[in-house]
TINU-530091 format. One record per residue (C-alpha): x, y, z; chain; residue in three letters; residue number from 1. Coordinates in steps of 0.1 Angstrom, whole numbers. Example, Ala and Ser with C-alpha at 12.3 -4.5 7.8 and 13.67 -1.06 7.14 Angstrom:
<pts>
<pt><x>123</x><y>-45</y><z>78</z><unit>A</unit><code>ALA</code><pos>1</pos></pt>
<pt><x>137</x><y>-11</y><z>71</z><unit>A</unit><code>SER</code><pos>2</pos></pt>
</pts>
This chain:
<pts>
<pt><x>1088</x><y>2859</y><z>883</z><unit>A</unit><code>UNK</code><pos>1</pos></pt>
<pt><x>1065</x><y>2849</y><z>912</z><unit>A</unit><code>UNK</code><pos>2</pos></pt>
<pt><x>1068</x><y>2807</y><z>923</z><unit>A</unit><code>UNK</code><pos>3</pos></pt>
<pt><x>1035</x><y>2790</y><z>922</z><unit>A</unit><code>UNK</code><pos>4</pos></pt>
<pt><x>1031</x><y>2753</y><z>923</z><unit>A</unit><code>UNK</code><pos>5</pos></pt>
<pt><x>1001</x><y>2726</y><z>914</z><unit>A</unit><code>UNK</code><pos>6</pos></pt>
<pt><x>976</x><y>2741</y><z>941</z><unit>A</unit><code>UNK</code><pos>7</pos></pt>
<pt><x>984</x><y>2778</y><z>927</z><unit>A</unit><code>UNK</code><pos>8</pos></pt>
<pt><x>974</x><y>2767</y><z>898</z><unit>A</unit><code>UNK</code><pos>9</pos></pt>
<pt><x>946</x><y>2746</y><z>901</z><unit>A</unit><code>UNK</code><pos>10</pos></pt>
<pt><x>935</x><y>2779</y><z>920</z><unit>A</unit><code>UNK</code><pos>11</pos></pt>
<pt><x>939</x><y>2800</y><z>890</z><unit>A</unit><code>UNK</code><pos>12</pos></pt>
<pt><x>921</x><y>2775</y><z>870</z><unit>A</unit><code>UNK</code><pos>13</pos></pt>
<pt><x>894</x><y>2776</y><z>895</z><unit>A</unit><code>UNK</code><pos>14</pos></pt>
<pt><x>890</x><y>2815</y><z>897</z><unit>A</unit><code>UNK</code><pos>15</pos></pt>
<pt><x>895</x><y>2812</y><z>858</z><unit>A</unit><code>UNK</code><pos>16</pos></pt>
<pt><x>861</x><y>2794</y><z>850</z><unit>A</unit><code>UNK</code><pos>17</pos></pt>
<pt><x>842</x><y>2808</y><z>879</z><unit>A</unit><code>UNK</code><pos>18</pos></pt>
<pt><x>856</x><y>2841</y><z>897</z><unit>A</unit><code>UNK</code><pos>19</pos></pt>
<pt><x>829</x><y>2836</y><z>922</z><unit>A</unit><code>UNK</code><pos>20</pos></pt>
<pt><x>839</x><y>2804</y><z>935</z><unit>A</unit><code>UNK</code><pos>21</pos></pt>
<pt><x>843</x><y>2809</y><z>973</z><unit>A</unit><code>UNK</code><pos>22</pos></pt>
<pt><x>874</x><y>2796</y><z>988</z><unit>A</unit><code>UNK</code><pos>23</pos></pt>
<pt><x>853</x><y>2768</y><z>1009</z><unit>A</unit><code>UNK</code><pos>24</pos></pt>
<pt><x>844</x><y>2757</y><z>977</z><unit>A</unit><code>UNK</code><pos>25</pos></pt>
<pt><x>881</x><y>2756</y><z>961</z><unit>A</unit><code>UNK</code><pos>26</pos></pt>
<pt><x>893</x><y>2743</y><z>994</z><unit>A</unit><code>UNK</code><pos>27</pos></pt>
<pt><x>867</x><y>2716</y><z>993</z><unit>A</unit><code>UNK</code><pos>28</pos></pt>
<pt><x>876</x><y>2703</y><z>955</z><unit>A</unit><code>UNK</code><pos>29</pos></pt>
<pt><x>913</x><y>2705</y><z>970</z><unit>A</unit><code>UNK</code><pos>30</pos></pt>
<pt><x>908</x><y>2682</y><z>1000</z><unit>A</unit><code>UNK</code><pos>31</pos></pt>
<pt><x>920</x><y>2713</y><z>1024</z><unit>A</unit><code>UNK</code><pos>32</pos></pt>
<pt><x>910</x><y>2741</y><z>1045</z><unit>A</unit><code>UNK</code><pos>33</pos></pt>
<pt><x>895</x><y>2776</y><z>1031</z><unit>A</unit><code>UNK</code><pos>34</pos></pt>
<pt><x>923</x><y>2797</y><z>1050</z><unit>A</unit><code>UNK</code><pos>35</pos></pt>
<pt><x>951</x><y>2785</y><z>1027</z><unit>A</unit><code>UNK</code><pos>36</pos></pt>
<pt><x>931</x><y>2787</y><z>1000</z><unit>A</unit><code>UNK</code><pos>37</pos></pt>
<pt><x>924</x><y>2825</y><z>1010</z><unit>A</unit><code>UNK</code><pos>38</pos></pt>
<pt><x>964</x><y>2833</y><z>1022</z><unit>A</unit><code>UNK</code><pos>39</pos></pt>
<pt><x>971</x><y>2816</y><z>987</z><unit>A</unit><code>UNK</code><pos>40</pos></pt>
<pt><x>953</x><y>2836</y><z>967</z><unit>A</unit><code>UNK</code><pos>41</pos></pt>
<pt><x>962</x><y>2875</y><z>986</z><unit>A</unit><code>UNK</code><pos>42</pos></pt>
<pt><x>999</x><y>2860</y><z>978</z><unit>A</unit><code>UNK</code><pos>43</pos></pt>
<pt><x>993</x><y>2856</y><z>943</z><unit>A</unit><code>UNK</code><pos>44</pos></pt>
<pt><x>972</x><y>2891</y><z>942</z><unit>A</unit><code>UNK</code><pos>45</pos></pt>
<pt><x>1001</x><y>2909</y><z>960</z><unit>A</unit><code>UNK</code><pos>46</pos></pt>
<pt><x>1028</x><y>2889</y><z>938</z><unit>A</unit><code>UNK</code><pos>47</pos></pt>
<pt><x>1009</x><y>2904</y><z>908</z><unit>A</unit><code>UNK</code><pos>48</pos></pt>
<pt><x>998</x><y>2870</y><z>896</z><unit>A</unit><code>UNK</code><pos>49</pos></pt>
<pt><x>964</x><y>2878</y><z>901</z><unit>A</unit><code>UNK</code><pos>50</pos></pt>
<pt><x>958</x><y>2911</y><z>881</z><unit>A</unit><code>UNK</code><pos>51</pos></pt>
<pt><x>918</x><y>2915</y><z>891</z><unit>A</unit><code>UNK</code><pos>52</pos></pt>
<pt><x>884</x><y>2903</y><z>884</z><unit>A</unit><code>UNK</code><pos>53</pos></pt>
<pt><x>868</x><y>2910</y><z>854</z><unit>A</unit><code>UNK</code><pos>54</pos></pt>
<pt><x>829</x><y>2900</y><z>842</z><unit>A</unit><code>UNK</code><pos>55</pos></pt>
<pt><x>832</x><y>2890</y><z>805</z><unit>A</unit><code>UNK</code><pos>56</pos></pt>
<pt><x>808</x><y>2907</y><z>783</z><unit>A</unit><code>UNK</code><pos>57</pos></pt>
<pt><x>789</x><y>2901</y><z>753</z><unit>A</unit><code>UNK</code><pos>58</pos></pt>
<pt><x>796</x><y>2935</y><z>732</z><unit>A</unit><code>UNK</code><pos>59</pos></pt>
<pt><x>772</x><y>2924</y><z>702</z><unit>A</unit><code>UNK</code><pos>60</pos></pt>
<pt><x>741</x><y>2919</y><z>733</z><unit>A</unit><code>UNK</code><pos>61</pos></pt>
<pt><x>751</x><y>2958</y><z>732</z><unit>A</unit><code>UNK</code><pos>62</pos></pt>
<pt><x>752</x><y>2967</y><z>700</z><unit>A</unit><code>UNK</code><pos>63</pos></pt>
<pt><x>782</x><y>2965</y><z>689</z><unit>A</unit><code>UNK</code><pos>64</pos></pt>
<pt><x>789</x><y>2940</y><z>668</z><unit>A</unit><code>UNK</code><pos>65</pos></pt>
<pt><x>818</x><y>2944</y><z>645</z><unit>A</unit><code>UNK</code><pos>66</pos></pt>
<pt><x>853</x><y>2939</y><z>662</z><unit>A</unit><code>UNK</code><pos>67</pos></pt>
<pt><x>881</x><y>2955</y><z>635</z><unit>A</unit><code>UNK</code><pos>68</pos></pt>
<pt><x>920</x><y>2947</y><z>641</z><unit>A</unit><code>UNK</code><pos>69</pos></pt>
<pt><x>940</x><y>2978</y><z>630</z><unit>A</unit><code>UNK</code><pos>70</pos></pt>
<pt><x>975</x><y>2981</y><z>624</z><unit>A</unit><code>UNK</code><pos>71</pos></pt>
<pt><x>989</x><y>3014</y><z>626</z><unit>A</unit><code>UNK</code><pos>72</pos></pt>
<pt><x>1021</x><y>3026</y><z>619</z><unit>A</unit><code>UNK</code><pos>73</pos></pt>
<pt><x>1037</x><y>3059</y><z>628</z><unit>A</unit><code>UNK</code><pos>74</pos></pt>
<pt><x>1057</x><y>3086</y><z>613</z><unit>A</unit><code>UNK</code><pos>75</pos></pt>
<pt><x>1083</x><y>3091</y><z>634</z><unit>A</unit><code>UNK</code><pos>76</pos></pt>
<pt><x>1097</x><y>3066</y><z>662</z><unit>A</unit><code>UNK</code><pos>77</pos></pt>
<pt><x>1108</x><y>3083</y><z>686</z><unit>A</unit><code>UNK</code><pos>78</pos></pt>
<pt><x>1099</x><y>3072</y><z>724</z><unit>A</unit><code>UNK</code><pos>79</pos></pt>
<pt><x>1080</x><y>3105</y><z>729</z><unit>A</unit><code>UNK</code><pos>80</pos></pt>
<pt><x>1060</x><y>3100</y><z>699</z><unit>A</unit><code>UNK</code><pos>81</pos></pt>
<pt><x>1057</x><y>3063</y><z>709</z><unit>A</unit><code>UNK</code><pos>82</pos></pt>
<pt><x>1040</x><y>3071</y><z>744</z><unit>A</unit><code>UNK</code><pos>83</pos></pt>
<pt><x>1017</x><y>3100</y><z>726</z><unit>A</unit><code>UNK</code><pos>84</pos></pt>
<pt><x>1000</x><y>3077</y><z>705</z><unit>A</unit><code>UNK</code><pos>85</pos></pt>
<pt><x>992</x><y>3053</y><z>734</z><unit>A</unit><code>UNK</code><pos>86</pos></pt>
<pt><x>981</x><y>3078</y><z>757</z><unit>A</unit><code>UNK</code><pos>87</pos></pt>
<pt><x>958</x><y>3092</y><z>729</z><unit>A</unit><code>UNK</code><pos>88</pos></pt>
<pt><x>950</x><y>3060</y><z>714</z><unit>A</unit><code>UNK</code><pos>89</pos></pt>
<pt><x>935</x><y>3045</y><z>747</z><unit>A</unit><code>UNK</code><pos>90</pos></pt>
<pt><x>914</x><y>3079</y><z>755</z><unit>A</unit><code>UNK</code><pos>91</pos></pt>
<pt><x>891</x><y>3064</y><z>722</z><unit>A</unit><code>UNK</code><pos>92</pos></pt>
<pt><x>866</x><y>3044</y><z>738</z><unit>A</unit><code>UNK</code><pos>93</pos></pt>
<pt><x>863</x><y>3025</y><z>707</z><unit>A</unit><code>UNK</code><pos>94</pos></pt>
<pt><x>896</x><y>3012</y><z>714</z><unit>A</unit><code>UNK</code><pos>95</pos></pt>
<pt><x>893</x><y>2978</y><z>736</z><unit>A</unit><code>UNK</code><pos>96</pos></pt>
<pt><x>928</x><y>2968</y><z>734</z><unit>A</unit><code>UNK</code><pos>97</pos></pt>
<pt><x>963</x><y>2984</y><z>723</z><unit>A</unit><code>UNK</code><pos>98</pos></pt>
<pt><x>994</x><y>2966</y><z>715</z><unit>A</unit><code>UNK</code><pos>99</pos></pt>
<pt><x>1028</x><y>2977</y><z>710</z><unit>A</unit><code>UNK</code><pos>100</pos></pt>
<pt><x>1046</x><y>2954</y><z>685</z><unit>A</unit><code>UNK</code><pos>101</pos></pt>
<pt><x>1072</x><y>2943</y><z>661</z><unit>A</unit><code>UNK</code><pos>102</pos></pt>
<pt><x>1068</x><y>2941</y><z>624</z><unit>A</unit><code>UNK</code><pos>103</pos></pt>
<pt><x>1056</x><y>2961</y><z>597</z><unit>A</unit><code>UNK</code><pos>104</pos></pt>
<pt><x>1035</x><y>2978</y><z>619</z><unit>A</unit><code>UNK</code><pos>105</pos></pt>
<pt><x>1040</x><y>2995</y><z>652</z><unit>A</unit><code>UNK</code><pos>106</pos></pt>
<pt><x>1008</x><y>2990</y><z>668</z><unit>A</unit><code>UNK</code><pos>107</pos></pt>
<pt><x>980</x><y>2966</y><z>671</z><unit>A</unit><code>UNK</code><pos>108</pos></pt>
<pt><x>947</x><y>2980</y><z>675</z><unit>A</unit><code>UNK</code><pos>109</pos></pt>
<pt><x>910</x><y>2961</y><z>687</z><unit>A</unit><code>UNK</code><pos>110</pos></pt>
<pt><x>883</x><y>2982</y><z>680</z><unit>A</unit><code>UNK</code><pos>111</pos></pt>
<pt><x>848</x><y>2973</y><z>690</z><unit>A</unit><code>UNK</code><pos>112</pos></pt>
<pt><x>819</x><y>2991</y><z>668</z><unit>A</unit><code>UNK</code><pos>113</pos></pt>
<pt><x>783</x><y>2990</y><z>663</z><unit>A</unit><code>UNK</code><pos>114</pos></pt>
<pt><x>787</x><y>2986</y><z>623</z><unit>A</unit><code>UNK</code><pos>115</pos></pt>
<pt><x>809</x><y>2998</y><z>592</z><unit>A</unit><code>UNK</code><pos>116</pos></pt>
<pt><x>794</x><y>3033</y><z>597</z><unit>A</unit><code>UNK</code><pos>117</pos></pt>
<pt><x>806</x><y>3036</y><z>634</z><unit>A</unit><code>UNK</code><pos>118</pos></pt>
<pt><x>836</x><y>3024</y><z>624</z><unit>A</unit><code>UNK</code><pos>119</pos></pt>
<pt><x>843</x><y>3054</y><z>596</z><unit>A</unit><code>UNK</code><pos>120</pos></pt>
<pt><x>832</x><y>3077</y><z>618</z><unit>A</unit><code>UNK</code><pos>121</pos></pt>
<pt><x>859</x><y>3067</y><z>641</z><unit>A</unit><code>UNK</code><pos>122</pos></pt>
<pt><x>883</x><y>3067</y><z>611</z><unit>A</unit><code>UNK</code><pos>123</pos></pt>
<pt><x>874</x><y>3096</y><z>602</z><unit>A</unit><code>UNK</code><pos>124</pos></pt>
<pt><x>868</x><y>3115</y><z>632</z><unit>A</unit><code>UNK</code><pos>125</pos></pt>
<pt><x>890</x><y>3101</y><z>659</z><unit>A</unit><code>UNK</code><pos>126</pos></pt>
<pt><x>916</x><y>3079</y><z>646</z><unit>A</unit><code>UNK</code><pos>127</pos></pt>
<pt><x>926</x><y>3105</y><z>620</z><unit>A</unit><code>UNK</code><pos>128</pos></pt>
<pt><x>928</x><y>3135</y><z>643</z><unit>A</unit><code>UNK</code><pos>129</pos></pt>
<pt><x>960</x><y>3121</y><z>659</z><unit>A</unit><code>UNK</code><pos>130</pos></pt>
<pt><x>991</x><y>3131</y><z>652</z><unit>A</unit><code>UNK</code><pos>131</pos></pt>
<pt><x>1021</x><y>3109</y><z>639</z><unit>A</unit><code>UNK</code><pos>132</pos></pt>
<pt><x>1003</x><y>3082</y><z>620</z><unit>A</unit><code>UNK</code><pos>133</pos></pt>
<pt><x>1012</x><y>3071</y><z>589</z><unit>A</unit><code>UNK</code><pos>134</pos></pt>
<pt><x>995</x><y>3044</y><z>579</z><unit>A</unit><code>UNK</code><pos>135</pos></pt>
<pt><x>966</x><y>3026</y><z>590</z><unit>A</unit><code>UNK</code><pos>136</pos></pt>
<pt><x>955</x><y>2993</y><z>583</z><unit>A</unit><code>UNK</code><pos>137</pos></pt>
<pt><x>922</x><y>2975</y><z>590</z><unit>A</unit><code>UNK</code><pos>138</pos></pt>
<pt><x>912</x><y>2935</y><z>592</z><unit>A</unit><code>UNK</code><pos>139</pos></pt>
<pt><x>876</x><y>2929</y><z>599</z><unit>A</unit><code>UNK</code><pos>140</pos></pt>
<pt><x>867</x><y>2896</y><z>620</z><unit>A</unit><code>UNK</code><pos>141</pos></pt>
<pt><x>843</x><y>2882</y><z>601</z><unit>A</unit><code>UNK</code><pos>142</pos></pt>
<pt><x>842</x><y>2848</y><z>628</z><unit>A</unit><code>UNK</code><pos>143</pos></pt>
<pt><x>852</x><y>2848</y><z>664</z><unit>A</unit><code>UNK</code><pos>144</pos></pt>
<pt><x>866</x><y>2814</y><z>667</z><unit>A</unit><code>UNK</code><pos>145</pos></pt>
<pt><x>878</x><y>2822</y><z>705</z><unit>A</unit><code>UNK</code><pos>146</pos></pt>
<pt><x>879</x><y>2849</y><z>730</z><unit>A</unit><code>UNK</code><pos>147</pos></pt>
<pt><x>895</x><y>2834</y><z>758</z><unit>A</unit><code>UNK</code><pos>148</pos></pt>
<pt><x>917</x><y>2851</y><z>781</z><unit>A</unit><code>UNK</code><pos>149</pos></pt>
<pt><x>932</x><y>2823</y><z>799</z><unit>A</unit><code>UNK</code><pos>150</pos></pt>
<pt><x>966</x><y>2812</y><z>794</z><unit>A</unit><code>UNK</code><pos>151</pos></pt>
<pt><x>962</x><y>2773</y><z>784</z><unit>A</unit><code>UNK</code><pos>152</pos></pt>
<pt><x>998</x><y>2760</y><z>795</z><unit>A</unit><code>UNK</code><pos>153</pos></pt>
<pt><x>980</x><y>2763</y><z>837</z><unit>A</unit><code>UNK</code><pos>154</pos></pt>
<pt><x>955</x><y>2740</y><z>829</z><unit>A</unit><code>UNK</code><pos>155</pos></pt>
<pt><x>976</x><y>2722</y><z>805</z><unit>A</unit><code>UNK</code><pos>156</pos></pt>
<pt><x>1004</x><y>2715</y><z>833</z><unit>A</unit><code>UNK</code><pos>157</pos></pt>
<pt><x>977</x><y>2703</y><z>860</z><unit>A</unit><code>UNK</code><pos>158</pos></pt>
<pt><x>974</x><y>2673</y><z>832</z><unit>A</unit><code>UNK</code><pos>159</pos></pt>
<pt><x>1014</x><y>2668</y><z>828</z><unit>A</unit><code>UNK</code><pos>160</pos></pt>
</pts>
């Protein structure tokens, strides 16, 4: 587990809301010099902290507007079987996210669509023509209440 204090994370929460915040910027809001700021922030990329940069996109501004969560779960267990169905699963490009998880299911699926009909056609089409699943289960989002990717307990601690 990488070590990062206060001024890690007030970084984080600065690259957080604003990726393209320069590091004279940062530096500025934390009363120091950009070169920290920069050695500070190749630590935490190299320590894994950092993971990339990513622009957040509006998928119904193109045209896909319904976002199903599917649980799947398979036939047999086995780890072979296990790591076929992710490699195939995240070849769909209909397939935003994939989770591997405990429960009555095995996996947690976030499929992004244009409408119901893209959505059984990727039932019907895709989804169906792997191998191993047994059951598949859908929950449409009728409200996306949040979508943030940010874990709250940095911010949260910069107030403790």
């Amino acid at each position: 587990m990488a070590k990062i204090d206060d001024i890690d994370k007030k970084i984080l929460s600065f690259l957080h809301e604003d990726a393209f915040l320069s590091n004279k910027e940062m530096a500025q809001r934390l009363g120091m010099s950009a070169t920290p700021i920069h050695e500070r922030i190749k630590r935490m990329e190299k320590e894994g902290v950092i993971t990339g940069y990513r622009a957040m996109i509006n998928p119904a501004k193109l045209g896909k507007t319904l976002t199903v969560f599917c649980d799947i779960s398979l036939k047999e267990h086995a780890a072979a079987y296990l790591n076929q169905f992710e490699k195939d699963v995240m070849n769909l490009e209909e397939v935003a996210e994939c989770y591997c998880v405990s429960g009555q299911s095995d996996f947690l699926l976030k499929i992004v669509v244009a409408d119901m009909d893209e959505y059984r056609e990727f039932i019907l089409h895709k989804l169906a023509s792997i191998k191993n699943i047994g059951n598949a289960q859908s929950h449409f989002v009728m409200n996306e209440v949040e979508n943030e990717h940010f874990m709250p307990w940095i911010s949260n601690s910069l107030t403790n």
